[in-house]
C-alpha positions in Angstrom: -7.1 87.4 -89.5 -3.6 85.9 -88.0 -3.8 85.7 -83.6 -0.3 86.2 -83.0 1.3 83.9 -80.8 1.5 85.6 -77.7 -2.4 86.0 -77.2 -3.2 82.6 -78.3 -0.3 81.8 -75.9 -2.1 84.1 -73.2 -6.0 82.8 -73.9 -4.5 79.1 -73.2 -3.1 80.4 -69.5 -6.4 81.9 -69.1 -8.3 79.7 -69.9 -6.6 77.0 -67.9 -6.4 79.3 -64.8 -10.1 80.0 -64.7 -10.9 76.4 -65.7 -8.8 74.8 -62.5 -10.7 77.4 -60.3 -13.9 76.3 -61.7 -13.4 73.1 -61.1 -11.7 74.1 -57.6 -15.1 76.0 -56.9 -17.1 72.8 -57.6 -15.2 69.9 -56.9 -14.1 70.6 -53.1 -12.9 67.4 -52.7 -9.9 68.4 -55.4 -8.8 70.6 -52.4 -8.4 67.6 -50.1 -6.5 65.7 -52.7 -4.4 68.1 -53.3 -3.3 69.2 -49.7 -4.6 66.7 -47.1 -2.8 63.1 -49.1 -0.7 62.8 -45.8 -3.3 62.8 -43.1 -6.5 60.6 -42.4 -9.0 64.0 -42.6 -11.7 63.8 -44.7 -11.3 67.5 -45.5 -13.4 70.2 -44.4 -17.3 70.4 -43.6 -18.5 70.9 -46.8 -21.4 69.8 -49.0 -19.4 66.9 -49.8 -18.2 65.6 -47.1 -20.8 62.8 -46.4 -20.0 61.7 -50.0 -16.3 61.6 -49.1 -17.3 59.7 -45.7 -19.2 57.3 -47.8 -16.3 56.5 -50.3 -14.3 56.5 -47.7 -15.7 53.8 -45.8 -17.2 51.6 -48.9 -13.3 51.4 -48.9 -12.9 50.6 -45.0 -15.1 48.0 -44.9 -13.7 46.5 -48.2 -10.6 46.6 -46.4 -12.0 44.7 -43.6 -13.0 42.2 -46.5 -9.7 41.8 -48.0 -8.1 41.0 -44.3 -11.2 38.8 -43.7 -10.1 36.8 -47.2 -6.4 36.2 -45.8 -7.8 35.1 -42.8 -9.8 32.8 -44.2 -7.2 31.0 -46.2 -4.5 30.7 -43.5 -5.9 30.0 -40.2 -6.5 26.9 -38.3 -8.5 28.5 -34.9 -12.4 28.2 -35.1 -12.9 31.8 -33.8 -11.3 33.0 -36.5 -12.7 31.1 -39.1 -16.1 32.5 -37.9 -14.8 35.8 -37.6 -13.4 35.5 -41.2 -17.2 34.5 -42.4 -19.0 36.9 -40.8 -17.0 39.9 -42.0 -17.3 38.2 -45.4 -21.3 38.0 -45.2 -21.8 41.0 -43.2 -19.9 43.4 -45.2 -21.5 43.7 -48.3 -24.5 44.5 -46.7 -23.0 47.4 -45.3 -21.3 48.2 -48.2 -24.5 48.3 -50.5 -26.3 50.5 -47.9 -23.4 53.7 -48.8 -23.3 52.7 -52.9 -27.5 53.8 -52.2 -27.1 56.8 -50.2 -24.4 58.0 -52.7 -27.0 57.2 -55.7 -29.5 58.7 -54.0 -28.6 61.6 -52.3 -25.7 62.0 -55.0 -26.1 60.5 -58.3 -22.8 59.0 -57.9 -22.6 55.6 -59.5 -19.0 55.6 -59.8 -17.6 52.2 -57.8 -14.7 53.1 -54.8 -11.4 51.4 -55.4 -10.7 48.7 -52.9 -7.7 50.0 -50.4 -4.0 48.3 -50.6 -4.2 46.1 -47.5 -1.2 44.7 -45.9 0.2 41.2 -47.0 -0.2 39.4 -43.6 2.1 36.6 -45.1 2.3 32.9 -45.3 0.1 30.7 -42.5 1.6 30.1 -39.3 2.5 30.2 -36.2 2.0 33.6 -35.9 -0.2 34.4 -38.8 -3.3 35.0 -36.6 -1.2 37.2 -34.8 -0.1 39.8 -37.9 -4.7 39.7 -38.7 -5.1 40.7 -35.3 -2.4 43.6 -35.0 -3.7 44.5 -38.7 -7.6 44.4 -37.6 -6.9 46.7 -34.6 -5.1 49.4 -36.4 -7.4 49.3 -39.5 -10.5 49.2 -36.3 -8.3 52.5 -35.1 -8.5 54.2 -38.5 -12.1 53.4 -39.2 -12.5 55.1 -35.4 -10.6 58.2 -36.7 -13.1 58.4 -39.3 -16.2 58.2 -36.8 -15.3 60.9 -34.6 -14.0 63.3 -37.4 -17.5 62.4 -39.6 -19.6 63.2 -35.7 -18.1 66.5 -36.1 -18.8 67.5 -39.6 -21.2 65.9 -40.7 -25.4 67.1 -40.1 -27.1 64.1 -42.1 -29.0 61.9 -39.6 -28.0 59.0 -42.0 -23.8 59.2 -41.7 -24.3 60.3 -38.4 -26.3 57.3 -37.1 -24.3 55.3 -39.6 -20.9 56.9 -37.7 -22.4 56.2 -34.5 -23.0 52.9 -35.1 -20.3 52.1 -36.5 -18.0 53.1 -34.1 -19.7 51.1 -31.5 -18.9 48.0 -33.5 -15.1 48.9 -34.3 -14.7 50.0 -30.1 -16.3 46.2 -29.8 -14.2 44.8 -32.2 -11.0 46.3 -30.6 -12.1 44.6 -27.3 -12.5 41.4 -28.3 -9.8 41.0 -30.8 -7.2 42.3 -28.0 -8.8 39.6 -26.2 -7.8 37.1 -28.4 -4.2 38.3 -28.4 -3.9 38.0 -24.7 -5.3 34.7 -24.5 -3.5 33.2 -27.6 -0.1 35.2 -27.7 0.2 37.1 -23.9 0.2 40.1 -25.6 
């Protein structure tokens, strides 16, 4: 028995139709992709938006680490060599903590792509200068992502987790602004 064209033509639509809203329907996160790209949001308050906190700040602190690595290799003050090392050792550890929870609470193994972090150039006069304008905006962003996770998210874990790191990146802000007045007057 021949299936003319038109309903093998029709069952494909179909079928793809109902399988993009099943995947819709189970993957929320495809919603964000699809219309929140332009905006920091981690989407809407649903059952995975601690996973998509967790991702999404594995790839914060990551980026911290990649800024850290630049740092390391191009400046000459001791402060920031120190400051290069610790976000280097400390890092990880935070890091490993969110690739557990999201085993655990998710059986997500998959590993977060690191972020594209700006090219602060070639060492320099300066150089320490384009780290710490590029370590208070990314401390801004991680910020954004506090407040927005305090507001959607119930799971004592990312909460504390939110809480605490927003302490250190309000910190951060402090004293790398500090270093920008004393070194550069700005």
């Amino acid at each position: 028995m021949k299936i003319s064209m038109y309903l093998a033509l029709s069952l494909i639509i179909v079928s793809l139709v109902l399988g993009m809203a099943f995947g819709y329907y189970l993957t929320p996160e495809y919603q964000s992709s699809m219309y929140e790209k332009n905006t920091m949001s981690l989407g809407r308050a649903d059952r995975t938006f601690d996973l998509r906190y967790i991702n999404a700040m594995i790839a914060h602190h990551r980026g911290a680490m990649l800024l850290a690595a630049q740092l390391a290799e191009n400046t000459t003050r001791p402060e920031m060599q120190a400051l290069a090392q610790n976000i280097l050792a400390d890092e990880p550890k935070a890091i490993a903590e969110l690739y557990e929870w999201k085993k655990e609470w998710y059986g997500d193994t998959r590993s977060v792509r690191d972020p594209v972090v700006a090219n602060l150039g070639p060492s320099g006069d300066t150089f320490d200068l384009r780290f710490l304008n590029a370590m208070i905006a990314h401390h801004e962003e991680g910020i954004l992502m506090t407040t927005e996770t305090r507001q959607k998210s119930s799971r004592a874990e990312i909460l504390d987790n939110a809480d605490a790191v927003e302490v250190f990146l309000k910190n951060g802000i402090q004293t790398l602004q500090g270093f920008r007045a004393e070194w550069f007057n700005l």
